[in-house]
Residue frames as qw, qx, qy, qz and C-alpha x, y, z in Angstrom:
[[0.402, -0.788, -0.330, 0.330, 196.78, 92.27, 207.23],
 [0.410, 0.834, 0.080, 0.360, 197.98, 95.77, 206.73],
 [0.417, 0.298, -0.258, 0.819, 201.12, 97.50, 207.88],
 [0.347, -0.797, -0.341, 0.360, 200.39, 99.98, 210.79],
 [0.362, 0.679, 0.164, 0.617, 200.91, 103.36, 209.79],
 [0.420, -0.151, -0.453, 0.772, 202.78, 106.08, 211.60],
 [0.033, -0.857, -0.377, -0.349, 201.04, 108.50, 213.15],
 [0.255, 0.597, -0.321, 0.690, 202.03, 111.95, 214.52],
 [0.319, -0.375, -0.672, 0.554, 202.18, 112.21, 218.27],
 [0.147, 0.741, 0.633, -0.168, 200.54, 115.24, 218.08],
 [0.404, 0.884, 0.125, 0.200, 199.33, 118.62, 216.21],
 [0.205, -0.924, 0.258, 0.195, 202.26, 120.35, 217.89],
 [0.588, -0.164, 0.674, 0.416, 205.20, 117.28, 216.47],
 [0.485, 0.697, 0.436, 0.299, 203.00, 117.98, 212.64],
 [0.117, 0.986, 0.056, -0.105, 203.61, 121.46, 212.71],
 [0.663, 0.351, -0.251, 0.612, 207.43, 122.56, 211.36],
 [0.387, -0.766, -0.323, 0.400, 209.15, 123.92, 214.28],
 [0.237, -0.289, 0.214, 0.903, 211.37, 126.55, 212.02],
 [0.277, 0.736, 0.002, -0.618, 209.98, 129.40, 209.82],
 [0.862, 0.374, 0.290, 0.180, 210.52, 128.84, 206.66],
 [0.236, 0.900, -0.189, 0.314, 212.89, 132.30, 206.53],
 [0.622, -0.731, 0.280, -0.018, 215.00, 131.02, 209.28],
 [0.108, 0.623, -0.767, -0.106, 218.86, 130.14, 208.99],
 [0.768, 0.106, -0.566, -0.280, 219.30, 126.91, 207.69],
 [0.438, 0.176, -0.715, 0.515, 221.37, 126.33, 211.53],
 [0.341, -0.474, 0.055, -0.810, 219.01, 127.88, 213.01],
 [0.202, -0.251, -0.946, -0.034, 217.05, 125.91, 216.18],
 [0.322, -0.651, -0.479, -0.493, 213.56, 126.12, 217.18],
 [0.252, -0.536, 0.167, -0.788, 212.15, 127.67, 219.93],
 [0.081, -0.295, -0.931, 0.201, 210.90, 125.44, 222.72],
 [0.199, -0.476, -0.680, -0.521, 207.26, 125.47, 222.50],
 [0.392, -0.617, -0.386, 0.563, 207.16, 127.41, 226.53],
 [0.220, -0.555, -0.268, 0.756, 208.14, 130.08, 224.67],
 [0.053, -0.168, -0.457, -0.872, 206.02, 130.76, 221.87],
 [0.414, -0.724, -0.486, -0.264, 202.71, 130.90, 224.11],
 [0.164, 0.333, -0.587, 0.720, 203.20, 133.69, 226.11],
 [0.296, -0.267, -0.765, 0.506, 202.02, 134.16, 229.96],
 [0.327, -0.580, -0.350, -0.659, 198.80, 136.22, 231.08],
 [0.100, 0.092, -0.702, 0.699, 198.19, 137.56, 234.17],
 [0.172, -0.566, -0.805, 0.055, 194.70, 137.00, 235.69],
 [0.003, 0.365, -0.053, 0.929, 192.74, 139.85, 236.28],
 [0.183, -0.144, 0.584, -0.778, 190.13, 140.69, 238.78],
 [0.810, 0.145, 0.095, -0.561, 187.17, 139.22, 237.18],
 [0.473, 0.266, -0.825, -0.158, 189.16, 135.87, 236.15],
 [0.837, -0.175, 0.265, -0.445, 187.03, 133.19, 237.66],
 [0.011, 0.549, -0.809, -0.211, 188.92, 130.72, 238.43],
 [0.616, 0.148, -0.625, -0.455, 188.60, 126.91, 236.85],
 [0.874, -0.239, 0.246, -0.345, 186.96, 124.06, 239.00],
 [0.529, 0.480, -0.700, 0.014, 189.44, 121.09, 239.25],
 [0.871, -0.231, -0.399, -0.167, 188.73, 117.92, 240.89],
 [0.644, -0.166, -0.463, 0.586, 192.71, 117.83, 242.62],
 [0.046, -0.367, 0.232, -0.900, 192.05, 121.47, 243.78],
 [0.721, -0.477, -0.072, -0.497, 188.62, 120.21, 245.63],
 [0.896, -0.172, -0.321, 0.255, 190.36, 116.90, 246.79],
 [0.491, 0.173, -0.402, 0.753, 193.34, 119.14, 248.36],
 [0.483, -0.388, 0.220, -0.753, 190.61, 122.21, 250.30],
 [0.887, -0.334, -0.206, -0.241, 188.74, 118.62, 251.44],
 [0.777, -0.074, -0.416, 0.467, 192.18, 117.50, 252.88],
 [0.030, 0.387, -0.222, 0.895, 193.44, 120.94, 254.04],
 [0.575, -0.464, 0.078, -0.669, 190.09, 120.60, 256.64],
 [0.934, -0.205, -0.293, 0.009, 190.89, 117.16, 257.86],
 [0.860, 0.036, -0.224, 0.457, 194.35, 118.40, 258.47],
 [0.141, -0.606, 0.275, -0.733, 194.07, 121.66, 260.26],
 [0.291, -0.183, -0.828, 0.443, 194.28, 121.26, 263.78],
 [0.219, -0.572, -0.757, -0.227, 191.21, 121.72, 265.66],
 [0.127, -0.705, 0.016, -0.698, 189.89, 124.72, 267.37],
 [0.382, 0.103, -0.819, 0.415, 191.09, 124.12, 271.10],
 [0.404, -0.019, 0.377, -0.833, 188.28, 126.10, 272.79],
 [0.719, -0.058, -0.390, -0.573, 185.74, 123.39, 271.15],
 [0.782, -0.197, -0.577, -0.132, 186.41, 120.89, 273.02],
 [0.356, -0.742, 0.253, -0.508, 185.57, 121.15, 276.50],
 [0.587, 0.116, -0.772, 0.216, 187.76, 118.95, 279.20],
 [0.655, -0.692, -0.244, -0.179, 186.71, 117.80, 282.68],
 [0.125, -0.867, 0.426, -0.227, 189.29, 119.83, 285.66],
 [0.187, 0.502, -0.798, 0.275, 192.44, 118.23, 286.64],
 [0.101, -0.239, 0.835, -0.485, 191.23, 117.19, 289.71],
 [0.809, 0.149, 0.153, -0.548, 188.04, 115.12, 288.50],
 [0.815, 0.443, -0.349, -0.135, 190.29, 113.29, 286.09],
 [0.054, 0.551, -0.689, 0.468, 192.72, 112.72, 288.57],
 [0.488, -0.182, 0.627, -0.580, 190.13, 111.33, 291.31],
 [0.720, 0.237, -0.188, -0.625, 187.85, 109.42, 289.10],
 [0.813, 0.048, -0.579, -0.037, 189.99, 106.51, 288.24],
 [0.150, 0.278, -0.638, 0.702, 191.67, 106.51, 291.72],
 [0.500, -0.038, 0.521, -0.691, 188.32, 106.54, 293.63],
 [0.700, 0.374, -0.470, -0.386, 186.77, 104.41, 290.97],
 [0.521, 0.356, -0.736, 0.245, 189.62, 101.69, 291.46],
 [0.124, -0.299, 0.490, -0.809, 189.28, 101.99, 295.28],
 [0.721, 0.132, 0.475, -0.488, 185.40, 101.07, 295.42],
 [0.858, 0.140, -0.477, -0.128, 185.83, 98.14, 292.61],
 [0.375, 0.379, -0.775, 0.339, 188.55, 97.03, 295.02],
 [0.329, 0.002, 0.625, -0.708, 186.33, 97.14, 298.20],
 [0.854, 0.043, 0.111, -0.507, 183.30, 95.55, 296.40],
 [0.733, 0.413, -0.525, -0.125, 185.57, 92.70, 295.26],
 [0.311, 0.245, -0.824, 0.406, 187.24, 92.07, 298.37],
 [0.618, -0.080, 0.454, -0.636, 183.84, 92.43, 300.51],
 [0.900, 0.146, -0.208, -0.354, 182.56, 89.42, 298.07],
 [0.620, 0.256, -0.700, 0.244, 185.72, 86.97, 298.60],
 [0.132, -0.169, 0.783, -0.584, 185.40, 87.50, 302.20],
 [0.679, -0.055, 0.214, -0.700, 181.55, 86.01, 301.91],
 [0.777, 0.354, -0.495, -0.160, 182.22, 83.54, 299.82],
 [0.391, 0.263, -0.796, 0.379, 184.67, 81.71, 302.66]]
């Protein structure tokens, strides 16, 4: 069975990080700052990305809702309802026990 050979981690680790004209003390750059930054411009279109869709799809679950959509029934309907409600279960329950005897 053969040995396992190292391999590089990757093209950037292969590459020498000093010049070859550089002091011998010299250290490298970190690798942030040999690619520089670009600013987007007006026609940059941006790139489709799966956690960017998955975060707008949360962002709509987690906005609160629009309070005028949903319409509620007045104080004083919600108020009476279970109260009158309650009332005539009570009265049809006690009219039956009193036949029953």
């Amino acid at each position: 069975m053969p040995a396992a050979q190292p391999r590089p981690e990757s093209a950037v680790s292969a590459t020498p990080a000093v010049p070859p004209g550089a002091a011998p003390g010299a250290r490298p750059a970190p690798a942030s700052a040999s690619a520089a930054a670009r600013l987007a411009d007006e026609l940059a279109v941006p790139a489709p990305s799966p956690v960017h869709q998955l975060q707008a799809e949360l962002a709509q679950l987690t906005a609160p809702p629009d309070p005028d959509a949903e319409q509620l029934y007045p104080g004083w309907f919600r108020l009476a309802f279970p109260l009158v409600s309650s009332a005539l279960l009570w009265a049809a329950i006690l009219w039956g026990a009193s036949h029953l005897l």
